[in-house]
N, C-alpha and C positions, 0 to 999 in steps of 0.2 A: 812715569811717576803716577802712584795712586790717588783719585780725586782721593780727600778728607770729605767724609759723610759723620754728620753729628748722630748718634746715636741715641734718638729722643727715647727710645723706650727705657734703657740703662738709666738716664739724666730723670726717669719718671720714676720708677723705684728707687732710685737714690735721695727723692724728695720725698716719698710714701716715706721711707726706711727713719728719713730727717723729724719727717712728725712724727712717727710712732715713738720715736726717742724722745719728741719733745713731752710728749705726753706722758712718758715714763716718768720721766722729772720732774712734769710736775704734781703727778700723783704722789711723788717717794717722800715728800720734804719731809722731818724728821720732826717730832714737835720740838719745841724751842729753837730751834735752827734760825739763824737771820740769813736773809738774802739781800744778795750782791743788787746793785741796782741794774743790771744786765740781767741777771737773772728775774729779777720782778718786771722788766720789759716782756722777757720773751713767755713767762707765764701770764704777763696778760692779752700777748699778742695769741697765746695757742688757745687762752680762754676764751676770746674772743671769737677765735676761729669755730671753736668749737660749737659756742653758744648763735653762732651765725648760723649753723650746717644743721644745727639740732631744725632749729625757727625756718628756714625753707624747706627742710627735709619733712616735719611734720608741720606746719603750720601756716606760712603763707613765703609766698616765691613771687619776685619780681620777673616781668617776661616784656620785651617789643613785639609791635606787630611791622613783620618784614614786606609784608605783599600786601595787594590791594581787596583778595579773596572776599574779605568781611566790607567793604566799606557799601554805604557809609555807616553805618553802624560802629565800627572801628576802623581806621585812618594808619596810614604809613606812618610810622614813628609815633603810634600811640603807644605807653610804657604802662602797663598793667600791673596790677597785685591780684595772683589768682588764690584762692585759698584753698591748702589741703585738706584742711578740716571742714568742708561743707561735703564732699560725697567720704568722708572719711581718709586719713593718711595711710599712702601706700607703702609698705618697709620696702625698703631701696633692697633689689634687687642682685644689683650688683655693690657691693655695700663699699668697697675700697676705692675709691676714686680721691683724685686731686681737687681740696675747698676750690668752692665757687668757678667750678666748670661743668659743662656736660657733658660732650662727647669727646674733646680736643683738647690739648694743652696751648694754654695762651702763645700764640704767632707759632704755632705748627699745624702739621696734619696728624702730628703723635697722639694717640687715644691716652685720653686722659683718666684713665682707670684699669682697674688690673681684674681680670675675667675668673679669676679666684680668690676667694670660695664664690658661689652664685648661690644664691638663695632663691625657692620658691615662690610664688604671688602669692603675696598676704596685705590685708586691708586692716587696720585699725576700723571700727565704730565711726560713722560718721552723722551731721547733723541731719541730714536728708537724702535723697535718691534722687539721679538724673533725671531730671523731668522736660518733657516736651517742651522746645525753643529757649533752654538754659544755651548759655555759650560756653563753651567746655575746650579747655586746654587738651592735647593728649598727646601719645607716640604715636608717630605715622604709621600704622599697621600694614602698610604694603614694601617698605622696604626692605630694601634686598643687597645690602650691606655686611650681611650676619652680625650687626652688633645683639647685644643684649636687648630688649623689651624696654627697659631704663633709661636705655643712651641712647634707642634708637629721636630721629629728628624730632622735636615739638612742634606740633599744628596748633589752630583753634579754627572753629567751627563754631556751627550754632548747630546743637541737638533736634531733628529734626523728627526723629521717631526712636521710639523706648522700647526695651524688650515684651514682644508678645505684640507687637501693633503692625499691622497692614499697609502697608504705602503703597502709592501711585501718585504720580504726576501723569495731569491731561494737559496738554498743549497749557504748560508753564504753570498751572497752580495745583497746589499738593495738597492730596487729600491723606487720613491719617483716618483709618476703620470708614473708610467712604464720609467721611467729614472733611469739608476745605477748610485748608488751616491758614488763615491770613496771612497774607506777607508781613514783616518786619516795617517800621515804621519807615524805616531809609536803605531798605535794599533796594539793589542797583539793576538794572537790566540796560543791555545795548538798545541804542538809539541812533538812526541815522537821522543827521541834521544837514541842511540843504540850505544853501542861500541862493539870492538869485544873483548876485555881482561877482559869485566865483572868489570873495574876501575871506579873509582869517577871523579869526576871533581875537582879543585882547586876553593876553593872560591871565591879567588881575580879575577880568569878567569870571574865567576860566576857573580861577582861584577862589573868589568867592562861593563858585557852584562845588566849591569844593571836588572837581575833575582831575582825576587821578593822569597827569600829562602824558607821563609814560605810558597809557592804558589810551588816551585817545592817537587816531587815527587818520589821516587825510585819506581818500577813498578815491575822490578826484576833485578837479580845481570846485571849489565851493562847496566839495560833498566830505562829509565828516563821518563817523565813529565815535560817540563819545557813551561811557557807561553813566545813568542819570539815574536820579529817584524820578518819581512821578511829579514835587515838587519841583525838582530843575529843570524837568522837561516842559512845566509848564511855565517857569522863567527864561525856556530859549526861546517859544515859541513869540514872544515878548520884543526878542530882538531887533533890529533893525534889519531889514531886508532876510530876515529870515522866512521863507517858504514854506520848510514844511519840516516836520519833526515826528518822528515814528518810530514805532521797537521794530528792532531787524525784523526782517518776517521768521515764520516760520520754515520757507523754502530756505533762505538766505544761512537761517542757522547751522539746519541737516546738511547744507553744501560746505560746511568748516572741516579740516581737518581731522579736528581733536574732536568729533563726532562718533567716529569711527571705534573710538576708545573705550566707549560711552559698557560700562559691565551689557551685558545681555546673553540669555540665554538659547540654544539653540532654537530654531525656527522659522515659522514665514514672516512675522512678527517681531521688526527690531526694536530695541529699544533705545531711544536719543534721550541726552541731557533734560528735552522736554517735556517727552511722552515716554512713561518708564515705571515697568511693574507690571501689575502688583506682587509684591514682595512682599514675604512676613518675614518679621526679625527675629531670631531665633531669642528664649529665655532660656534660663538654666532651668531643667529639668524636663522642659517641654520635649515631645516628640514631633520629629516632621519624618514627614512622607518622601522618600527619596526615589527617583526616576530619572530617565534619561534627560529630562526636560527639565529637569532643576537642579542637576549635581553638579553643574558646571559654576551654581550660584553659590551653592555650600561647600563646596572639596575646600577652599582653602580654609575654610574655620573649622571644617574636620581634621583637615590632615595636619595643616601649619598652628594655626592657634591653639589646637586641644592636642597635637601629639600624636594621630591615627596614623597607620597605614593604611591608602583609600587607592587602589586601582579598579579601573572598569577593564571589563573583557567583554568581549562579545554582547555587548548593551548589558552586561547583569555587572552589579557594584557589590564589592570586596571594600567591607573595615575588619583591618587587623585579619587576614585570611578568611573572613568569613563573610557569604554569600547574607545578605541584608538587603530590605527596601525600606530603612526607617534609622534613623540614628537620635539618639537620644542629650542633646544636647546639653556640655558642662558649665560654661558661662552663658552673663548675657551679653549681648549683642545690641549695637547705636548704629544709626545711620544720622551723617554728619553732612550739612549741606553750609554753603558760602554764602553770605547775604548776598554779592554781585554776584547772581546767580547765572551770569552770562563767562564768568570769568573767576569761576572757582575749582580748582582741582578736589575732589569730595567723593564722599558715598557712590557718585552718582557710576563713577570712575574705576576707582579702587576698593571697592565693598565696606563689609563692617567694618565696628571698630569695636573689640573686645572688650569687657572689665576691664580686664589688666593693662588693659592700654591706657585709661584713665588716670591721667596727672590731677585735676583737679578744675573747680571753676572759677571762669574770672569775674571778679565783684566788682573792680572799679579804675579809674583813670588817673593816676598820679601825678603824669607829665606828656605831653602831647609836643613833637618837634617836627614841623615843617621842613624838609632839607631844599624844596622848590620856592620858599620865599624868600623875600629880600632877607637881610642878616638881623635888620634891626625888626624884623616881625616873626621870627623861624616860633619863635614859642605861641601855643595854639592854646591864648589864654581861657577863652572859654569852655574848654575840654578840660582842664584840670580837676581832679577830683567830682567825675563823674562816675555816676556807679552804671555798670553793665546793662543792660536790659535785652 
């Protein structure tokens, strides 16, 4: 006997096919006509929907934060309003999708939207331009999924360099045109912490320092892991029987796995999460210089984000069949970094992040939920209706 498999994509167009009817109806009403009170439910239920889709689609969108990437700056279960209209509203791409989802249909894995028609990148007018250390929502430009540019996953980051600007990181701080650009007020870097009795910590200690739990670490009896600002780190130091407190080293770091992963380009000279560049971000219309020592940094925003055909032969580089050492670049290009700069997937990893990948920025904090405190304290009342920074 055949298993029964539900058929979410059919069950998806049959709900696309439901609104498009509804929408008919309630365009067609005939003047003088009265309506049914069923009928005035579901024109105001479709109105609603509508005037919902219009308002996050150009205007401003609610979003969580899932990971520890940004803290502290942003928190697990901080819920955000990022706004479209500050870099300008981007027209949805993929224009047919199911109200109030993004890539999924609610308790499936069925893509919640239908891949025709597809429309080009296009930006609405916006109030201002990315600017150095905004926190900017976006699509994950490295995955490899093949959805649409639209539905691919939503990140946030903190903008870390603009089109046309130079970067480098020297052992941990980041320079921007050979200017060191300050750390964030409460970004995080690993810290090992040591006691000398071989004891735990208190939670609630823990909690206050705002220590992301699932992010710290036992190392060995008494020796810790925990990601801190410079502020907590000089409240552990405070502690009882604590001995000693310090950022991973530098050795300690390059011995990490996820080191390895770190973008870089061929050579004697690798580049780590910490020591990394100099890179210039490509702008639109700029020309860069292409050679064997730096096409490894650009091929995927030539070939994948703009569209080329880019192979190398015999150390010489082919766009679109033709022999070149320069390519003329059609968007800009952001390099996005993690406030927990010891514990952020970013730029540093998975290269640019296109215009078009650009959803918009986040302004401010509407609701902040603790899921690691007690029940009667999960809401993180001081965070509420904070704005961004």
């Amino acid at each position: 006997m055949s298993k029964f498999r539900i058929n979410w994509n059919l069950i998806r167009d049959i709900i696309f096919g439901i609104f498009t009817i509804g929408v008919w109806f309630l365009l067609r009403t005939r003047p003088g006509q009265r309506k049914s009170k069923s009928r005035e439910w579901v024109d105001a239920i479709i109105f609603a929907v509508i005037a919902a889709t219009i308002i996050r689609t150009f205007f401003i969108e609610a979003y969580t934060i899932p990971t520890p990437s940004m803290e502290r700056s942003l928190l697990v279960g901080d819920f955000l309003f990022v706004s479209k209209l500050s870099y300008g509203p981007r027209i949805p791409m993929t224009p047919i999708s199911f109200p109030f989802t993004h890539n999924t249909l609610p308790f499936s894995d069925a893509k919640s939207y239908i891949e025709w028609p597809r429309l080009g990148y296009h930006r609405l007018p916006g109030f201002a331009k990315i600017k150095n250390n905004d926190v900017v929502v976006f699509n994950y430009p490295a995955e490899t999924l093949g959805r649409p540019v639209d539905k691919k996953e939503n990140y946030i980051k903190r903008c870390i360099g603009i089109p046309g600007d130079t970067l480098r990181i020297i052992d941990r701080q980041v320079y921007i045109n050979s200017v060191p650009v300050p750390l964030p007020d409460k970004s995080e870097y690993n810290y090992i912490v040591r006691k000398s009795d071989n004891s735990g910590f208190n939670e609630d200690f823990l909690r206050k320092l705002h220590i992301n739990l699932t992010e710290a670490h036992v190392i060995a009896p008494g020796v810790f892991l925990f990601p801190l600002t410079k502020e907590s780190a000089e409240k552990m130091k405070d502690q009882p029987n604590v001995e000693e407190v310090r950022l991973y080293s530098k050795e300690e770091v390059e011995n990490m796995n996820r080191e390895s992963h770190v973008t870089s380009p061929p050579g004697d000279i690798v580049w780590t999460k910490d020591n990394f560049g100099p890179l210039y971000l490509p702008k639109r219309g700029a020309t860069v210089h292409l050679d064997m020592k730096n096409i490894s940094i650009y091929e995927k925003a030539i070939a994948d984000y703009e569209g080329n055909k880019l192979e190398v032969k015999n150390e010489k580089i082919f766009i679109n069949d033709v022999e070149t050492n320069q390519y003329i670049f059609q968007m800009d290009y952001y390099f996005m970094m993690g406030d927990n700069r010891d514990d952020s997937a970013d730029s540093r990893y998975w290269g640019f992040v296109p215009e078009n990948h650009i959803v918009g920025k986040a302004v401010f904090i509407w609701m902040s939920w603790d899921n690691d405190a007690p029940f009667y304290a999960r809401i993180r009342w001081n965070r509420l209706f904070h704005t961004i920074h």
